[in-house]
C-alpha positions in Angstrom: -76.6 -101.9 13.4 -77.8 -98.4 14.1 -79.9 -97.6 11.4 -81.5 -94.3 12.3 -85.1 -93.7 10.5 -84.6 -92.1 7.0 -86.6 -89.1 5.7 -86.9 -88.1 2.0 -86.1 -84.6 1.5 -88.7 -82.4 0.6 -91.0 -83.2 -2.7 -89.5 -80.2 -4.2 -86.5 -83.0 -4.5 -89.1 -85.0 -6.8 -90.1 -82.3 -8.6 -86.5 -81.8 -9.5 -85.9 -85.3 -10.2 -88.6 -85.3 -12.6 -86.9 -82.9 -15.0 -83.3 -84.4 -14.1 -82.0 -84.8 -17.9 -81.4 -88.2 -18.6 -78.6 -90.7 -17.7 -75.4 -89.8 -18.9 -72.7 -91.5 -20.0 -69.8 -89.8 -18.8 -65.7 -90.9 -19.3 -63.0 -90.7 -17.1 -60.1 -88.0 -17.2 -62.0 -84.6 -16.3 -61.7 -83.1 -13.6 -64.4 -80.3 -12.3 -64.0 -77.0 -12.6 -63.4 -74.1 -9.9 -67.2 -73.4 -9.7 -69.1 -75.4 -7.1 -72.2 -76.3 -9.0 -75.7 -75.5 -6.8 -76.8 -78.7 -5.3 -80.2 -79.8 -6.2 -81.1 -82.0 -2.9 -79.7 -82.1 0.5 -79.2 -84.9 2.9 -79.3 -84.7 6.7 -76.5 -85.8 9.2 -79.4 -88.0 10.2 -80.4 -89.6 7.2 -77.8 -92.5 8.0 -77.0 -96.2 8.4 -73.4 -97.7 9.2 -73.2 -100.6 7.0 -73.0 -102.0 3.9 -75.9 -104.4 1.8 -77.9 -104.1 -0.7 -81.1 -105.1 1.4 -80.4 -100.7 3.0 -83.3 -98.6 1.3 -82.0 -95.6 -0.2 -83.1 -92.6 1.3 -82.7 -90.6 -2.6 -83.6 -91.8 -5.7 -81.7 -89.3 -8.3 -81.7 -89.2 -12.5 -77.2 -89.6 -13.7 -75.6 -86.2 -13.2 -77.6 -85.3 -10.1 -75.7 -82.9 -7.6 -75.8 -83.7 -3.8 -75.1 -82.0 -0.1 -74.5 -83.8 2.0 -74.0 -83.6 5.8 -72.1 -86.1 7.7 -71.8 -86.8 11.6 -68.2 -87.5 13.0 -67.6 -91.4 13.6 -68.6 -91.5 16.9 -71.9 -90.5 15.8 -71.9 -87.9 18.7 -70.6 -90.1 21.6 -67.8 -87.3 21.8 -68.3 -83.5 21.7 -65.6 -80.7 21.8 -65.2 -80.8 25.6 -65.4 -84.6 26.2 -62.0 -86.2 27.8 -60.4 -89.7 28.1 -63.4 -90.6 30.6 -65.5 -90.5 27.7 -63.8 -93.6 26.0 -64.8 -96.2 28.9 -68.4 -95.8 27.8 -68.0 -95.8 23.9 -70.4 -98.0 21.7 -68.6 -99.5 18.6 -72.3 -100.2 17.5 -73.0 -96.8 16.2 -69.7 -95.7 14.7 -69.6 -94.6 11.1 -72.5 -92.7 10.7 -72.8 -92.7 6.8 -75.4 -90.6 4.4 -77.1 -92.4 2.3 -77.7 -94.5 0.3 -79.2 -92.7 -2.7 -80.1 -95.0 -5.5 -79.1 -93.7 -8.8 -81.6 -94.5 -12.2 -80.5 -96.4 -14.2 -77.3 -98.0 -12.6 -76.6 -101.7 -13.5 -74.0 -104.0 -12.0 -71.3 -103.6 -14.2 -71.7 -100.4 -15.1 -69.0 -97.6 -13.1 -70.2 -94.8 -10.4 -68.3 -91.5 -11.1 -68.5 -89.6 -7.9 -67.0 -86.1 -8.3 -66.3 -84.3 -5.1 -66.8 -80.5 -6.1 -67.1 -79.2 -2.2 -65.1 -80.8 1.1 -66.1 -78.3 3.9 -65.2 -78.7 8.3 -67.9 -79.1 10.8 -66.7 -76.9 14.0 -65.1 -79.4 15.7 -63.1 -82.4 15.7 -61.1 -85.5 17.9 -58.4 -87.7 17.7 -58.1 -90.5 19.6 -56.0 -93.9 20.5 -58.0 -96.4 21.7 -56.7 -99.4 23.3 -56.6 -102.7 21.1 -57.7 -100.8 18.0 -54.4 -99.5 15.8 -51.8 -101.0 13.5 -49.6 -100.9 17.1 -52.6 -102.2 19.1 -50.1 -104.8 20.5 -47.3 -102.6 21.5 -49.0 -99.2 22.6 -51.8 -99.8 24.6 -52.6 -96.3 25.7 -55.5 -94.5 25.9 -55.7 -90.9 24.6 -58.5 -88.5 23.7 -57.7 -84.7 22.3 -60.3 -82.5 20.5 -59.6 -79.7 18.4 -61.9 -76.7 17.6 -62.3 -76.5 13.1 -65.0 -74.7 10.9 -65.1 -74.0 7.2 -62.6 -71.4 7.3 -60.1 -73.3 9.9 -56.5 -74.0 8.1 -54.2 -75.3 10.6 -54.4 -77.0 14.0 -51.9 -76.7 16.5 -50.8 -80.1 17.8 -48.1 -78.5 20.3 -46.0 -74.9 20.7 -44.1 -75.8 17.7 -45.8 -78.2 15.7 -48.6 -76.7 13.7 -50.8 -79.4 10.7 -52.0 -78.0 7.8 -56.0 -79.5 7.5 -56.8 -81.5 4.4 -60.3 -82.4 4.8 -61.7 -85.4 3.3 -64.6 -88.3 3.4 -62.9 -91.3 5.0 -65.7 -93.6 3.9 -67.4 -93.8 0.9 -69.2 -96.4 -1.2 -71.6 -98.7 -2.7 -73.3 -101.4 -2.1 -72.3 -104.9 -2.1 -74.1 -108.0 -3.9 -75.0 -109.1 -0.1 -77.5 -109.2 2.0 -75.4 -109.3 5.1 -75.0 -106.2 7.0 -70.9 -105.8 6.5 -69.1 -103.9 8.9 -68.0 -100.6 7.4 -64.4 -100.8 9.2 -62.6 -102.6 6.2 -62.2 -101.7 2.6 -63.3 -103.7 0.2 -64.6 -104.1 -3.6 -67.2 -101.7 -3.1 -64.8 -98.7 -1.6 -65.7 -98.4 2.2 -63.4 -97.1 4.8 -60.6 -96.6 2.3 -59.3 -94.0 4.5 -57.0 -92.2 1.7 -56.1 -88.5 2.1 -55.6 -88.4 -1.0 -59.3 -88.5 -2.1 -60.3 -84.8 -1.4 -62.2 -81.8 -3.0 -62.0 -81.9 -6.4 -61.1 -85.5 -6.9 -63.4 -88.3 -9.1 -63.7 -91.4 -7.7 -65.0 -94.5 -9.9 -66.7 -96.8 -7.9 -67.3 -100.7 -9.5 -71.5 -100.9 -9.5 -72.9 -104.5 -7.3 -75.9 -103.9 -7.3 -79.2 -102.0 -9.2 -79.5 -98.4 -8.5 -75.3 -98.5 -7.0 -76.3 -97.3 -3.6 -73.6 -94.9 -2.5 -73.4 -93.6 0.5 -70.6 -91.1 2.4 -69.4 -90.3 6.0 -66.1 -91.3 8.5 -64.9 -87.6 7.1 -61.6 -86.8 8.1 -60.4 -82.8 9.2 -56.7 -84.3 8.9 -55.2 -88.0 8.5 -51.2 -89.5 7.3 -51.5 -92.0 4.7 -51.7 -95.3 7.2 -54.2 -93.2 9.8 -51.9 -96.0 12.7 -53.1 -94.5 15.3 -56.4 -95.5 14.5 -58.3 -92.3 14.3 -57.8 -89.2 12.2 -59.0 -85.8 13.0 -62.6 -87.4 13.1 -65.3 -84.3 12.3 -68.5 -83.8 11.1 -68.6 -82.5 7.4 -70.7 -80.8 4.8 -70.2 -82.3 0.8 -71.4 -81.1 -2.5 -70.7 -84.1 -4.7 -71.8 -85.1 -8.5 -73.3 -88.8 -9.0 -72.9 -90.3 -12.7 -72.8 -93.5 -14.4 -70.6 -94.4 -16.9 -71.5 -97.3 -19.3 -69.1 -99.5 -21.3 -66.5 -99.1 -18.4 -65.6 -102.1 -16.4 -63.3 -101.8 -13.1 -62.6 -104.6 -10.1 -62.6 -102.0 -7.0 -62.4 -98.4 -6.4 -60.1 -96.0 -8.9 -59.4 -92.3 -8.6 -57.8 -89.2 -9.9 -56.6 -85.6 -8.4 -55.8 -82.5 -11.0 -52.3 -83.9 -10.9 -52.2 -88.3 -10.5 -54.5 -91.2 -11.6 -54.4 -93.5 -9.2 -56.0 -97.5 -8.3 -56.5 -99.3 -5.4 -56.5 -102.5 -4.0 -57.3 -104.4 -1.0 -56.3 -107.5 1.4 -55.0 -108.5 4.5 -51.8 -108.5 3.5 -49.7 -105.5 2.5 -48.5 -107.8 -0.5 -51.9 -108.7 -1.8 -53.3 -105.2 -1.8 -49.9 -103.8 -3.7 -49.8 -106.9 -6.2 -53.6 -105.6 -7.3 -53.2 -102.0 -7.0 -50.4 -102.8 -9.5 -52.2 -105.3 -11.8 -55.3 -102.8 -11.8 -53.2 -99.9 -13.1 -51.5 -102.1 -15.5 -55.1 -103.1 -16.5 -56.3 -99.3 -16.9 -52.8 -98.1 -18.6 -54.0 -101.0 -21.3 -57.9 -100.0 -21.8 -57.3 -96.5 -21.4 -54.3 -95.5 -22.7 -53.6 -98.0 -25.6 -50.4 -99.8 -24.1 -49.8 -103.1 -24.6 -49.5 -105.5 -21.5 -45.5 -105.2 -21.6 -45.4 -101.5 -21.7 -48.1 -100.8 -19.2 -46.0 -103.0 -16.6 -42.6 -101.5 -17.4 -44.5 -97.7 -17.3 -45.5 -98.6 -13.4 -41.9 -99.8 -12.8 -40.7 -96.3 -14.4 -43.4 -93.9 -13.3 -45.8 -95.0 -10.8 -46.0 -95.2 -7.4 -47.4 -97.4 -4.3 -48.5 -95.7 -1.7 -50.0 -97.3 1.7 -53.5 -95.7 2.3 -54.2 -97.6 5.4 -52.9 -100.1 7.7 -55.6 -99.4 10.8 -57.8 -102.2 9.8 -55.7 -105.0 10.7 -55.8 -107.2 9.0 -57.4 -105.3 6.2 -54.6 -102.8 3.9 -54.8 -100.6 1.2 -52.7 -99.7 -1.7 -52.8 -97.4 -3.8 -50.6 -96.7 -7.4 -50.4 -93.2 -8.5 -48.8 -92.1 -11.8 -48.5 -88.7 -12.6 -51.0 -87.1 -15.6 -48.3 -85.2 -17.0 -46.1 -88.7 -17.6 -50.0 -89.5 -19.3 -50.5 -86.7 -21.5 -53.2 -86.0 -20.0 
């Protein structure tokens, strides 16, 4: 593990943490609005680990409600740079990768309550790369090249052009993002899992909510792997890996019980699910939306099953991981009412 040495920001954060309101006890279905609310700490690209336990000391301590920025290093955690080239793969350390931000403890967050994480601000470092590296894609046994390309980004960036005629629209988003596990094993961040992790969905970008399922006391959550660009699956095994700058929204909602990681855009609710075969994770993505058509939306167990025959969809978020998938169900908020 690379655990680089953690420091608080200033003691204007306390001060501000001190006359946080209390926990609140928020409900899914909102969305945020235009407005990017001002943050009320910020968190350093340095302030990092790369992964997941419960025995990681936060770096934050924040009141529900609490507004974030967070900066985020690319995956390498600067073993690339703008101008680096295929050379620099013969040297790369797997040790370091995923940088993430974090952890920040939130008060009064008990296992089996939910994290709502609402992601008001996605915004581009200045750079970026893509890369295939041998023995590590969903093809890893078929294409066995090695390829580095990097891309120049920033905030205001749009497109990048991937040849004279093909040009890709940029859809920035965190690629990893979590809590912590009931473990005190250091866990890889590469695979998803229970907790969220390298869930690798494009899908989750500004102004989604995520709902995380809380482990452990204080939830823990941490942020990073962001993504300039990715296709659901990311089987090449790298995205358009770039350092990033989030505003995001931590708060705990009580009474609310979920297995692993939920989400919703302005326009779907989606679940997710997890395992190392494409089967398993589809089979839960599906159960869990039946689960959340029930509790949520008042359907009984018949009608929630024949509604995600009728009106929901499985998407693949990511096959990388091998053998690790995930699966996600989307079904539209207009077929919702809500």
């Amino acid at each position: 593990m690379n655990t680089k040495t953690t420091i608080l920001f200033p003691i204007i954060s306390i001060a501000i943490l001190a006359c946080s309101e209390s926990p609140t006890t928020s409900s899914p279905g909102s969305v945020p609005s235009n407005e990017t609310p001002t943050p009320q700490y910020t968190l350093t690209k340095d302030q990092t680990h790369n992964k997941f336990s419960r025995t990681i000391p936060p770096i934050l301590r924040v009141h529900s409600g609490a507004v974030i920025e967070a900066f985020t290093e690319e995956a390498s955690d600067e073993q690339f740079h703008l101008h680096s080239d295929t050379s620099a793969m013969d040297s790369l350390d797997f040790d370091p990768i995923h940088p993430l931000t974090g952890p920040v403890y939130v008060e009064d967050a008990q296992p089996g309550d939910v994290l709502k994480v609402t992601l008001h601000k996605v915004e581009m470092g200045d750079w970026g790369w893509n890369a295939i590296y041998p023995g590590f894609s969903f093809l890893a046994d078929t294409i066995k090249s090695k390829y580095l390309r990097t891309y120049e980004l920033g905030p205001d960036k749009t497109h990048v052009q991937f040849n004279d005629k093909i040009r890709i629209p940029l859809k920035p988003f965190p690629g990893v993002m979590g809590v912590a596990p009931d473990t005190d094993e250091m866990l890889s961040t590469i695979p998803p899992r229970a907790n969220g992790g390298n869930m690798d969905d494009p899908n989750i970008t500004e102004g989604s909510i995520v709902y995380f399922p809380v482990f452990v006391e204080g939830a823990l959550f941490s942020i990073g792997d962001a993504h300039a660009v990715q296709g659901l699956g990311e089987v090449c095994g790298t995205a358009i890996e770039a350092p990033m700058r989030f505003i995001y929204q931590l708060d705990i909602i009580k009474g609310k019980r979920i297995a692993e990681p939920q989400y919703e855009t302005l326009t779907h609710y989606a679940t997710t699910g997890f395992g190392t075969t494409i089967d398993e994770a589809a089979r839960k993505a599906t159960l869990f939306m039946v689960e959340y058509l029930q509790s949520e939306h008042g359907l009984s167990l018949e009608e929630a099953y024949a509604l995600c025959s009728l009106a929901g969809d499985l998407k693949i978020a990511e096959v990388v991981d091998i053998p690790h998938m995930l699966v996600t169900m989307h079904i539209s908020k207009e077929v919702l009412g809500m």
